[in-house]
Backbone as CSV, one residue per row, in Angstrom:
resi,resn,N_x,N_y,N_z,CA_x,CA_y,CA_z,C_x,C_y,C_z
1,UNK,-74.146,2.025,-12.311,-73.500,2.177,-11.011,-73.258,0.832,-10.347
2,UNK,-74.340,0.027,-10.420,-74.155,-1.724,-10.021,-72.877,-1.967,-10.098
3,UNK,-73.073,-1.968,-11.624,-71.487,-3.027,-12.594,-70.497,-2.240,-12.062
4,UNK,-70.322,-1.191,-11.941,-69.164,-0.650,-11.069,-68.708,-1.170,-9.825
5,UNK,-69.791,-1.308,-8.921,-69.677,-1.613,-7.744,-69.155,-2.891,-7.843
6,UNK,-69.622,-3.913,-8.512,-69.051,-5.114,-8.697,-67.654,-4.858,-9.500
7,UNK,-67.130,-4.365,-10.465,-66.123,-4.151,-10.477,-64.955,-3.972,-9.795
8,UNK,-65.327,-2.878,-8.620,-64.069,-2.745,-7.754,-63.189,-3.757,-7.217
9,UNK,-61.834,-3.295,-6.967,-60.871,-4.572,-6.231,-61.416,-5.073,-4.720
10,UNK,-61.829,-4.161,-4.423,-62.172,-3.916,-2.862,-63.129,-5.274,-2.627
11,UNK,-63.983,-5.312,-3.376,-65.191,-6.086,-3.103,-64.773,-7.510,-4.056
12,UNK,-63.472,-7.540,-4.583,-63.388,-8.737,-5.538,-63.441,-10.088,-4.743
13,UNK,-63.834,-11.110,-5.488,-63.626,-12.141,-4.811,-61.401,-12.637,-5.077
14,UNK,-61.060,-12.926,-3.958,-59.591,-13.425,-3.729,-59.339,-15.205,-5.110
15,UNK,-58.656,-14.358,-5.692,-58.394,-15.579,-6.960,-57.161,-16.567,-6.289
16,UNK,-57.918,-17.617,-6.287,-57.078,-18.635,-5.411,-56.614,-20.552,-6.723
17,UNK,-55.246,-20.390,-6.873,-55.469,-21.597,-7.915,-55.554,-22.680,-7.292
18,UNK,-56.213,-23.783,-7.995,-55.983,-24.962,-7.483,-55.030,-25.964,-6.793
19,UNK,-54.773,-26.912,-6.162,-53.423,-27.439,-5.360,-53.832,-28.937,-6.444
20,UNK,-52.806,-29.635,-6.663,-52.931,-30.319,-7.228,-53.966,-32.332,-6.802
21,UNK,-54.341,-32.375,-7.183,-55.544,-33.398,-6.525,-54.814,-34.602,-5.812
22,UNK,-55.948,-35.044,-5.239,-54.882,-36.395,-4.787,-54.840,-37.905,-5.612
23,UNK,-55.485,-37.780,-6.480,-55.245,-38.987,-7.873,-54.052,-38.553,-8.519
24,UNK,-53.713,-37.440,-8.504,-52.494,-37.416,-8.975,-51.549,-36.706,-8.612
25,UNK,-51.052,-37.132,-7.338,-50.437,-36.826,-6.676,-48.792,-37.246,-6.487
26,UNK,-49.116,-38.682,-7.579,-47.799,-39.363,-7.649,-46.846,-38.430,-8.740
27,UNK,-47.640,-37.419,-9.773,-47.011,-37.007,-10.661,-46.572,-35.492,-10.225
28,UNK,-46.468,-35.260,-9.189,-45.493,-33.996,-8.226,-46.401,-32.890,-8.536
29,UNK,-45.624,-31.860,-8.166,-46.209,-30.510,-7.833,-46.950,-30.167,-9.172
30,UNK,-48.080,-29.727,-8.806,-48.530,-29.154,-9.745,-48.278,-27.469,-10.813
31,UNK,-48.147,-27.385,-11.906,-47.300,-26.022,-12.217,-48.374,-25.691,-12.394
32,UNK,-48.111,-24.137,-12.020,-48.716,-23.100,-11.937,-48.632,-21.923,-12.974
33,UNK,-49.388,-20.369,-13.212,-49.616,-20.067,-14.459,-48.034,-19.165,-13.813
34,UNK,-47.465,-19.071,-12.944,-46.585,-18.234,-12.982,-45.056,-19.155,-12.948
35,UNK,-45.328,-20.265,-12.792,-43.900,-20.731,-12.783,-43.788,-21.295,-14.939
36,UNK,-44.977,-21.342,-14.965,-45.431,-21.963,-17.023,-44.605,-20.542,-17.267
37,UNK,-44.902,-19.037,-16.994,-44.586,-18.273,-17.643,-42.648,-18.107,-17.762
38,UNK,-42.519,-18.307,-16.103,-40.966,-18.454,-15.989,-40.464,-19.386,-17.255
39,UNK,-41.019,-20.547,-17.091,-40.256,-21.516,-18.365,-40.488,-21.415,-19.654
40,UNK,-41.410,-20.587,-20.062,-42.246,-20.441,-21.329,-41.027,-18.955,-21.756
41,UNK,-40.883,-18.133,-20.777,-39.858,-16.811,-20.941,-38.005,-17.649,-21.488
42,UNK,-37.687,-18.293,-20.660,-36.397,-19.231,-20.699,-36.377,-19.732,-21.843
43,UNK,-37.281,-20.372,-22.459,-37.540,-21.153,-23.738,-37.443,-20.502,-24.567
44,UNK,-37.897,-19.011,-24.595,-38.264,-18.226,-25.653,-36.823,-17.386,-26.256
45,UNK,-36.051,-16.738,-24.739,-34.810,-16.364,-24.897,-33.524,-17.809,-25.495
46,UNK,-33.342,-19.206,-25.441,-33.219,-19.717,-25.640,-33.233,-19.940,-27.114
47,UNK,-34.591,-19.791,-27.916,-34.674,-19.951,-29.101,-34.562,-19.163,-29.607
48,UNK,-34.160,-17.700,-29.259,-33.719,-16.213,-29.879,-31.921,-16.359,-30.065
49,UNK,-31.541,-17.147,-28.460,-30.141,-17.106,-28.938,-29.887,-18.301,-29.939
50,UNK,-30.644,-19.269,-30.170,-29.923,-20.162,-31.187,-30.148,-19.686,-32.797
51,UNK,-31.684,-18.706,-32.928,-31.613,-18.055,-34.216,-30.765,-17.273,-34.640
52,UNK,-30.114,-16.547,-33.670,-28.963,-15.287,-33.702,-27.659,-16.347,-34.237
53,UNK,-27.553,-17.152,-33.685,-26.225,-17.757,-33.805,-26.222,-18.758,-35.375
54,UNK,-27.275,-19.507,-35.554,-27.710,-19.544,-36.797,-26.920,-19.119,-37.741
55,UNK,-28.325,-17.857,-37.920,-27.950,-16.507,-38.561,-26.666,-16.299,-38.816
56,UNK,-25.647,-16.223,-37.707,-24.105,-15.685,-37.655,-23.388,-16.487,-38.308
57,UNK,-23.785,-18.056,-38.371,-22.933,-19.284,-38.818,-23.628,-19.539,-40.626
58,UNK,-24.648,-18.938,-41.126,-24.728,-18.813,-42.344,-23.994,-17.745,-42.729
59,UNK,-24.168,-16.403,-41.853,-22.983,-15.365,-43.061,-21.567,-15.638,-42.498
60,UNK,-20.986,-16.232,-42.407,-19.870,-16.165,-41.548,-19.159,-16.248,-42.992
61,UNK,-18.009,-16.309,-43.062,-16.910,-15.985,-44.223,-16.287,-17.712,-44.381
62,UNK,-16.177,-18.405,-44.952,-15.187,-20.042,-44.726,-13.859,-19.916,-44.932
63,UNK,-13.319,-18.242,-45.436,-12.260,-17.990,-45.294,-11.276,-16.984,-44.006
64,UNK,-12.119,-17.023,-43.196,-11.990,-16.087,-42.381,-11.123,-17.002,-41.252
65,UNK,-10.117,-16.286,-41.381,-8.842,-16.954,-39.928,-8.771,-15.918,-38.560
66,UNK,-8.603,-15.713,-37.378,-8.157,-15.229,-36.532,-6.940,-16.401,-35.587
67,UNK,-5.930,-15.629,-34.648,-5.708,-16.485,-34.105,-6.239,-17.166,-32.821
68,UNK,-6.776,-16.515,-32.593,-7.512,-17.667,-31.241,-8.269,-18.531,-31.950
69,UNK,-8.310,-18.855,-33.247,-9.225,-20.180,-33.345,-7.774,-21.654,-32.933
70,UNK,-6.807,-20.940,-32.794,-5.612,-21.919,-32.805,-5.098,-22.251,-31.558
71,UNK,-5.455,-20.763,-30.991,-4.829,-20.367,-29.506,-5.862,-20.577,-28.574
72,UNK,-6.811,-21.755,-28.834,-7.904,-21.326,-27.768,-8.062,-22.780,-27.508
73,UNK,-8.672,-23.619,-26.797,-9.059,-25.382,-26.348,-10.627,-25.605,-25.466
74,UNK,-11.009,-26.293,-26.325,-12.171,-26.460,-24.964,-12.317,-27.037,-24.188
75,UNK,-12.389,-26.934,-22.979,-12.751,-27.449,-21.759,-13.819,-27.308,-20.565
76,UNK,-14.609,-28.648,-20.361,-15.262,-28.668,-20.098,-17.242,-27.398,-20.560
77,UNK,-16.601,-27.909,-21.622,-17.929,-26.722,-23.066,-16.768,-25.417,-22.848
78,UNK,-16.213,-25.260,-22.158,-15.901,-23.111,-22.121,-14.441,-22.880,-23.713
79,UNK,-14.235,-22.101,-23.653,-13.108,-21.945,-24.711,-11.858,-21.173,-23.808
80,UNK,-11.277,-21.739,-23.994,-9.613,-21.641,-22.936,-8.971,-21.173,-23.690
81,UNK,-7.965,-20.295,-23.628,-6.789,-19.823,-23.959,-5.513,-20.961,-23.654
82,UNK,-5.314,-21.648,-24.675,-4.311,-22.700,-25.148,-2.838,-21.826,-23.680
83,UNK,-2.338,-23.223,-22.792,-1.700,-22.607,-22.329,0.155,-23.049,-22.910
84,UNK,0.647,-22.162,-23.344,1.921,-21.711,-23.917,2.924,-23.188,-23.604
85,UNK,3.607,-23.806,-24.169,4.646,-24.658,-23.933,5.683,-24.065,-23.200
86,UNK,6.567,-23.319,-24.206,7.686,-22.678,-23.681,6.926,-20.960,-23.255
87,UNK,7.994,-21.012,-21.934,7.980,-19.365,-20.997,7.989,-18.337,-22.317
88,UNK,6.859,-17.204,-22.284,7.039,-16.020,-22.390,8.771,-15.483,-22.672
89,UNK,9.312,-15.322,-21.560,10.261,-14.641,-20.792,11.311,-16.163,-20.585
90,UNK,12.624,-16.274,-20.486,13.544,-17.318,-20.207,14.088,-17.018,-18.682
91,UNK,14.498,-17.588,-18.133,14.760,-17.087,-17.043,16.503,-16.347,-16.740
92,UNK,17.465,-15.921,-17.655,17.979,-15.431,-17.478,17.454,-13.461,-18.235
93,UNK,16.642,-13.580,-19.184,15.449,-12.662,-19.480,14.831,-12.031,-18.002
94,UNK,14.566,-12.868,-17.115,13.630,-12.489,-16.063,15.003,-11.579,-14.880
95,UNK,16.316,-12.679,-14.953,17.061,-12.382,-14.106,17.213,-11.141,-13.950
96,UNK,17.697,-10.890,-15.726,18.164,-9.224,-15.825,17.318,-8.057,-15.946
97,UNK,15.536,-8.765,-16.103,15.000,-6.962,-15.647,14.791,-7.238,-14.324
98,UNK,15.092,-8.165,-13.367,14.791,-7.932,-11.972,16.043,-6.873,-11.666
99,UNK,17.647,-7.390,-11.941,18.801,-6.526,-12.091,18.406,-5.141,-12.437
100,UNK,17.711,-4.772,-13.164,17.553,-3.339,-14.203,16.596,-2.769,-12.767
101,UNK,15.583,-3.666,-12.380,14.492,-3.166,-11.339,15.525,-2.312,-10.051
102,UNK,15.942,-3.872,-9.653,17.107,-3.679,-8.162,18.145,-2.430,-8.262
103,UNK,17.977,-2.404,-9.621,18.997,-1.210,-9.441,18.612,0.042,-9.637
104,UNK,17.423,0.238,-10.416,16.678,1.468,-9.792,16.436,1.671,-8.407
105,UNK,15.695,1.055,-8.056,15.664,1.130,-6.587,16.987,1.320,-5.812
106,UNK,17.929,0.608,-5.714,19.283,1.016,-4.924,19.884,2.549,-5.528
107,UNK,19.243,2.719,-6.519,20.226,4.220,-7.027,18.945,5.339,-6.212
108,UNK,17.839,4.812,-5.850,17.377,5.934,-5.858,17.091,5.647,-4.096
109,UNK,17.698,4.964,-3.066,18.509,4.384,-1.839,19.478,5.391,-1.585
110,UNK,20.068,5.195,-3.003,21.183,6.092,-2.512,21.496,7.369,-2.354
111,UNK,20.486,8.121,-3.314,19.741,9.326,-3.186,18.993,9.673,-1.763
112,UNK,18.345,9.007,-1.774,17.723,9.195,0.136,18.716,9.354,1.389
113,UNK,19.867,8.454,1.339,21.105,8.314,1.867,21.512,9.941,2.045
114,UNK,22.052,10.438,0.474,23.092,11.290,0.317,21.491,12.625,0.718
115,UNK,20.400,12.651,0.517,19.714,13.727,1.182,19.650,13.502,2.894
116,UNK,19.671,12.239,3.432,19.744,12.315,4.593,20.778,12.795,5.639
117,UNK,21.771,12.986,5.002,22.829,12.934,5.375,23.612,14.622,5.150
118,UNK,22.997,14.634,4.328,22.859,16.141,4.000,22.012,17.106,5.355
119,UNK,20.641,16.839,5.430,19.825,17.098,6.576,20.641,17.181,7.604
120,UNK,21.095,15.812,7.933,21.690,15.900,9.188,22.610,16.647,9.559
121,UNK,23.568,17.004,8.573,24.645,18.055,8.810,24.190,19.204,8.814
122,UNK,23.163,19.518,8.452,22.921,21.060,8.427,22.174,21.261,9.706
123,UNK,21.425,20.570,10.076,20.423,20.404,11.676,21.377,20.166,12.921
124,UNK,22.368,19.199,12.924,23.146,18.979,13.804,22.194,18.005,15.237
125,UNK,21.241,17.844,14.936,20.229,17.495,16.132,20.277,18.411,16.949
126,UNK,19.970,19.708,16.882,19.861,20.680,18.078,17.943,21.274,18.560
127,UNK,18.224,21.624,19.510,16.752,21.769,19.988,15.731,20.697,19.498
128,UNK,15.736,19.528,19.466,15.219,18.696,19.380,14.086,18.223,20.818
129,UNK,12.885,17.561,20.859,12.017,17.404,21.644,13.096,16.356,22.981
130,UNK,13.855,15.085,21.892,14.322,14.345,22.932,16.170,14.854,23.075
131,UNK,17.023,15.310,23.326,17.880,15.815,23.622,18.453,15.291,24.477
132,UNK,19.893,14.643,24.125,20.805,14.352,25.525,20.567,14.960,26.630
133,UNK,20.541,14.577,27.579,20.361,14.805,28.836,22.028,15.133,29.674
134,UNK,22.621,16.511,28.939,24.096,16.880,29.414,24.368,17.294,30.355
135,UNK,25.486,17.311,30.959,26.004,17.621,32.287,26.524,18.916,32.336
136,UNK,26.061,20.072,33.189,27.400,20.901,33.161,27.434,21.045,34.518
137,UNK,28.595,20.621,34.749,28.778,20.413,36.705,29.723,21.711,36.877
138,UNK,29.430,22.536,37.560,29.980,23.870,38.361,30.297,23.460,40.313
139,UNK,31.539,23.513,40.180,32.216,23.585,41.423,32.276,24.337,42.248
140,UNK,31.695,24.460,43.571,31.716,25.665,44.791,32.324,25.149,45.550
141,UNK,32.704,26.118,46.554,33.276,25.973,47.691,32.388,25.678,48.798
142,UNK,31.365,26.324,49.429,30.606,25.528,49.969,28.926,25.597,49.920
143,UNK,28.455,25.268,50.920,26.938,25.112,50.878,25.832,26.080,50.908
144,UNK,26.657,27.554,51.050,25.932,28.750,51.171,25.771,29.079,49.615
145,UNK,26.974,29.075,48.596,27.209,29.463,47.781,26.542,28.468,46.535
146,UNK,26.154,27.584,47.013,25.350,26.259,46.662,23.570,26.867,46.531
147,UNK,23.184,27.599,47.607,21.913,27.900,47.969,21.890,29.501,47.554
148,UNK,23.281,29.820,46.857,22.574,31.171,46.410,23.124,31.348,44.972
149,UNK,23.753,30.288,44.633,23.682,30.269,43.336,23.175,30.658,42.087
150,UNK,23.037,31.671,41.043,22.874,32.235,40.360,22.741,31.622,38.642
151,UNK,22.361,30.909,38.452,23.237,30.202,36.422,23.063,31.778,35.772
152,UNK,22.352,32.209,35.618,22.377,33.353,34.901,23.258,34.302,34.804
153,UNK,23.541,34.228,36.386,24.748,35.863,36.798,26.397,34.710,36.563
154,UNK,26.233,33.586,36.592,27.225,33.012,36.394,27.564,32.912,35.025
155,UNK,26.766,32.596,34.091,27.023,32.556,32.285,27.108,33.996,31.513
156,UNK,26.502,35.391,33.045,26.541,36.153,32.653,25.647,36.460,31.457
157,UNK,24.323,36.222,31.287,23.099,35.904,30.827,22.102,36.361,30.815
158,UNK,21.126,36.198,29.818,19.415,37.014,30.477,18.756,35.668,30.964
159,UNK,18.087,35.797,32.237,17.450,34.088,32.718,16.852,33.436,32.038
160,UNK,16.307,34.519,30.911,15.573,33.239,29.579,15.985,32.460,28.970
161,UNK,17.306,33.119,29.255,18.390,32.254,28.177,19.315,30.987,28.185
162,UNK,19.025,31.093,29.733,19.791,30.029,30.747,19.990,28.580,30.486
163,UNK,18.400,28.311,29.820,18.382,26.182,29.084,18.642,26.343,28.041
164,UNK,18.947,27.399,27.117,19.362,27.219,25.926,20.922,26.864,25.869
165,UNK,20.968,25.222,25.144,22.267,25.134,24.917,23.015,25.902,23.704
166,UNK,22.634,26.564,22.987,23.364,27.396,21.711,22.933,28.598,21.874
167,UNK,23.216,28.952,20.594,22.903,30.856,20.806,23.139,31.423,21.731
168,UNK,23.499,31.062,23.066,23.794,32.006,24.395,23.815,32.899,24.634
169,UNK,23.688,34.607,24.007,24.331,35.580,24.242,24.749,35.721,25.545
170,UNK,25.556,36.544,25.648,26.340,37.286,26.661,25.613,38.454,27.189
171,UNK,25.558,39.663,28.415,24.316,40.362,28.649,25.184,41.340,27.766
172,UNK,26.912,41.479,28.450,27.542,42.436,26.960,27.191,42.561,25.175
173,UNK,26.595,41.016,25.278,26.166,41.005,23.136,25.037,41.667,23.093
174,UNK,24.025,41.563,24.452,22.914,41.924,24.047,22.656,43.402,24.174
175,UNK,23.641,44.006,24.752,23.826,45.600,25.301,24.389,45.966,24.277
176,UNK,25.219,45.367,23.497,25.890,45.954,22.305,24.851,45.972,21.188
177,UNK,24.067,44.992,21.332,22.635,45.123,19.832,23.346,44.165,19.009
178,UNK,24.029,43.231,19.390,24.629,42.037,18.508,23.596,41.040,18.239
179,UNK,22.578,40.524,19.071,21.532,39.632,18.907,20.536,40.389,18.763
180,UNK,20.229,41.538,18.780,18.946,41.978,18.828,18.251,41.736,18.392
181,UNK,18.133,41.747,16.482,17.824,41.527,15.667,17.097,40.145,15.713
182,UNK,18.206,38.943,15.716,18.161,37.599,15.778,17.351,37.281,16.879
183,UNK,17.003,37.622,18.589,16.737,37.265,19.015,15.176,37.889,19.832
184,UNK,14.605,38.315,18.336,13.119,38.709,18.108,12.550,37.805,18.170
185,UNK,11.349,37.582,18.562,10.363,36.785,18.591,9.621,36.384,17.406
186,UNK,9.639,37.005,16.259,8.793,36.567,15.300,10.203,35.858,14.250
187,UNK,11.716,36.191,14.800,12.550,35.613,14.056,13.148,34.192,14.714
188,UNK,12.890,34.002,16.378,12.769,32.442,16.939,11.716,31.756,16.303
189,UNK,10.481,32.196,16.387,9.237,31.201,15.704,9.357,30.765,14.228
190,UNK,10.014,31.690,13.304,10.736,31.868,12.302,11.611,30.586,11.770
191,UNK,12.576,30.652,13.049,13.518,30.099,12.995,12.630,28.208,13.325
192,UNK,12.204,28.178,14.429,11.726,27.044,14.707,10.999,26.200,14.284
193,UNK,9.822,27.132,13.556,8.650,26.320,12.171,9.789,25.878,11.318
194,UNK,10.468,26.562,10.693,11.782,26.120,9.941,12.861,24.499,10.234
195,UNK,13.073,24.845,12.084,13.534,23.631,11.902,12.343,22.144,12.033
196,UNK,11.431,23.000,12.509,10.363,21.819,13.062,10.164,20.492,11.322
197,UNK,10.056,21.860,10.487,10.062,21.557,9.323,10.486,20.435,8.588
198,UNK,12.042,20.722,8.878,13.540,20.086,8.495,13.298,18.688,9.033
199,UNK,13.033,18.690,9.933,13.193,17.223,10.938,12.011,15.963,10.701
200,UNK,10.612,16.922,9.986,9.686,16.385,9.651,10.151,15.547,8.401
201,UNK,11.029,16.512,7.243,11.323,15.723,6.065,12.598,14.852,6.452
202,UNK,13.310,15.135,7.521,14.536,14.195,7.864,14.032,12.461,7.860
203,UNK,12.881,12.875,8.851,11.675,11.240,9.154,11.296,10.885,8.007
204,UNK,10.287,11.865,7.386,9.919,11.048,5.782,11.188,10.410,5.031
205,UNK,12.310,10.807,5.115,13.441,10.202,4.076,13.965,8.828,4.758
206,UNK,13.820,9.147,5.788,14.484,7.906,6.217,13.395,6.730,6.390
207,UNK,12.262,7.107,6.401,11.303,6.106,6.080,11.285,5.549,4.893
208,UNK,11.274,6.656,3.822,11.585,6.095,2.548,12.683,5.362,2.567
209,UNK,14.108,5.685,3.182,14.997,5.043,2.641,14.669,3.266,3.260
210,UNK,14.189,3.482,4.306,14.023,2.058,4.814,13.138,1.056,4.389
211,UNK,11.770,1.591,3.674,11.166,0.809,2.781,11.502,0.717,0.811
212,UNK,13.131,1.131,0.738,13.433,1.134,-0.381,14.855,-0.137,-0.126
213,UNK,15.402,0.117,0.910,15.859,-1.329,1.067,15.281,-2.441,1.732
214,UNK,13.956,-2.556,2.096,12.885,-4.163,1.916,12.507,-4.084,0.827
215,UNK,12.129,-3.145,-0.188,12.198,-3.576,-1.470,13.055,-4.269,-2.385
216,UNK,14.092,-4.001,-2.117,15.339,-4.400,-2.477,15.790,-5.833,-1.910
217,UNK,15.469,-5.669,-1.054,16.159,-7.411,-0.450,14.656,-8.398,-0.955
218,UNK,13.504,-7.794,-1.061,12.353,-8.823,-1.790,12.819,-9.106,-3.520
219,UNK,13.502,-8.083,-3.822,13.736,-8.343,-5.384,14.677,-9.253,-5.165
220,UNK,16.041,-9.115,-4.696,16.916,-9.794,-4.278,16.599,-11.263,-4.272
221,UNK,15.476,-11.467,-3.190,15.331,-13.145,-3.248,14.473,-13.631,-4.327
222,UNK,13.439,-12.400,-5.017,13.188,-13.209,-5.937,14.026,-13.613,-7.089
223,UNK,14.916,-12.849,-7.121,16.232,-13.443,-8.338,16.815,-14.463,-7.917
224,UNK,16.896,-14.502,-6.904,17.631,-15.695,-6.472,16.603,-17.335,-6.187
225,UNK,15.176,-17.193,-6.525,14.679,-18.275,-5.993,14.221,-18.147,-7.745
226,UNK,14.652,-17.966,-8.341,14.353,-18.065,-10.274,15.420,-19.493,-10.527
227,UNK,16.360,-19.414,-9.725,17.252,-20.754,-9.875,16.467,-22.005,-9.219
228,UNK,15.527,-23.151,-9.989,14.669,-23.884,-9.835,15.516,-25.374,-9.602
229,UNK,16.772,-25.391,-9.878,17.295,-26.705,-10.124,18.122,-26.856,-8.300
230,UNK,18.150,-25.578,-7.723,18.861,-25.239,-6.002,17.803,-25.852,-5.244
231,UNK,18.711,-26.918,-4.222,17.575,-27.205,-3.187,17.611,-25.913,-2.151
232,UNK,16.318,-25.680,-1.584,16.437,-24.574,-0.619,15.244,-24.894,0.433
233,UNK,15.414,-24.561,1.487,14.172,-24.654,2.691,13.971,-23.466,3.168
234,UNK,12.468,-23.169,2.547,11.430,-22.009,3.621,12.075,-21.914,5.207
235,UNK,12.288,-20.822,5.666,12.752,-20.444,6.681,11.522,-19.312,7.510
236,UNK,11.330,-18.714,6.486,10.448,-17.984,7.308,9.610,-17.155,5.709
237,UNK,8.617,-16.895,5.823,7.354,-15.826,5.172,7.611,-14.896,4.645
238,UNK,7.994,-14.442,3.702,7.938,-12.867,3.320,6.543,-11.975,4.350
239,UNK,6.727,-10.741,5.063,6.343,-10.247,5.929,6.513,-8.750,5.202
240,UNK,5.561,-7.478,5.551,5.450,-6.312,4.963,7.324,-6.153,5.718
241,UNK,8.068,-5.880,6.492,8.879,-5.501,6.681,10.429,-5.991,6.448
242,UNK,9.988,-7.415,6.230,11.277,-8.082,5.655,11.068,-9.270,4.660
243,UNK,11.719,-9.360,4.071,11.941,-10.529,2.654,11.482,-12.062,3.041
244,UNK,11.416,-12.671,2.704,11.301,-14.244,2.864,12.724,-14.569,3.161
245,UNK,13.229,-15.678,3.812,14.335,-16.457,4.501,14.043,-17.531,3.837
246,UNK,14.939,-17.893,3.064,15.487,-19.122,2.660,16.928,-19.866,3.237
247,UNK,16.961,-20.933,3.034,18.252,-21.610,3.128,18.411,-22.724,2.607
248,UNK,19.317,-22.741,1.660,20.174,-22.901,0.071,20.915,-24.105,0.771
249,UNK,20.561,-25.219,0.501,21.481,-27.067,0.702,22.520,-26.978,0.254
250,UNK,23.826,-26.857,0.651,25.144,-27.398,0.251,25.322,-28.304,-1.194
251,UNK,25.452,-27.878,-2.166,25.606,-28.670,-3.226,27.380,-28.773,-3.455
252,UNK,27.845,-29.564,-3.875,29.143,-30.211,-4.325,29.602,-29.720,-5.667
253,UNK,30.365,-28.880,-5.812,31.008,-28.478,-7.079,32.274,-29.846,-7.481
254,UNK,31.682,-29.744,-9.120,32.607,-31.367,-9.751,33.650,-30.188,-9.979
């Protein structure tokens, strides 16, 4: 039971290492068993990777070619990918898939166009949130007839119907059962989710169409700044909404 008791952590004495003395103090910090192990670990991985590599450089083949032993340079110890003399790509190569690009894009411009335009004719901008603000001026005779004025009994109308600029019925269409049908309530809401609809994709297209020509004018200048031998001066930044501004020096045709 003793040796136990002396055993425990509880009661251990605190293991404290030495600091290095002052006779030799000129020869720096003294290492310790945990920084020996750090360098003793480093050393060890060290001499694992040079046996591995060894190893690899006895079986290696003396006939064995790839091309990056040709395509590769060293610098500064690393192995570089040899960089190319002549362009990939020539620059009239580059001109014409930017051309092939620009013109996808403008064909499919023009598609957005011919759907927008489409939209619009069929919508007409009617019942819209912001709406001309139209005139219809009615002439009286005088100021009584002013103050008892009627729009309804005058358009001959139901009063609900009175701010509606279209559809109007007449109180005769609606006595005849000509709108009846049409001018149900579950066939206005009908009707209106419908156009609310229309007007929603009218906006998406024309958004598209407008970020399909800044695409277009960015391809644009980059074809045009591929000509390296043109003096030209920065004018302004390519910006998410418009192209870079250049301006091209007057050169002299012989």
């Amino acid at each position: 039971m003793s040796n136990l008791r002396k055993a425990a952590k509880s009661g251990a004495k605190t293991y404290r290492e030495r600091s290095q003395p002052e006779s030799r103090a000129h020869l720096g910090f003294l290492e310790k068993k945990k920084d020996y192990k750090l360098r003793a670990e480093d050393y060890q991985r060290k001499q694992t990777t040079i046996k591995v590599l060894k190893r690899k450089a006895l079986d290696r083949n003396p006939d064995e070619f790839y091309f990056n032993m040709v395509k590769t340079q060293k610098v500064d110890g690393e192995h570089r990918e040899r960089e190319s003399a002549e362009p990939e790509t020539t620059e009239t190569q580059l001109k014409m898939m930017l051309s092939q690009d620009q013109r996808y894009v403008n064909m499919k411009k023009t598609a957005e166009l011919r759907k927008i335009e489409k939209l619009k004719s069929s919508l007409h901008m009617i019942g819209i949130d912001k709406k001309p603000q139209n005139k219809h001026i009615i002439f009286v005779d005088s100021k009584k007839e002013v103050q008892e004025f009627d729009p309804a009994k005058y358009f001959n109308t139901h009063p609900s119907l009175v701010d509606r600029v279209y559809n109007r019925p007449t109180i005769d269409a609606l006595k005849r059962g000509d709108f009846l049908g049409d001018m149900s309530e579950e066939y206005i809401k009908e009707i209106e989710e419908e156009k609310e609809k229309k007007y929603k994709e009218l906006a998406r297209r024309i958004a598209r169409e407008k970020e399909l020509s800044i695409i277009s004018q960015k391809m644009e200048m980059k074809k045009h700044l591929l000509d390296k031998k043109a003096r030209k001066i920065k004018v302004q930044g390519e910006t998410k909404i418009t192209a870079a501004q250049y301006r091209w020096c007057y050169q002299r045709k012989r």
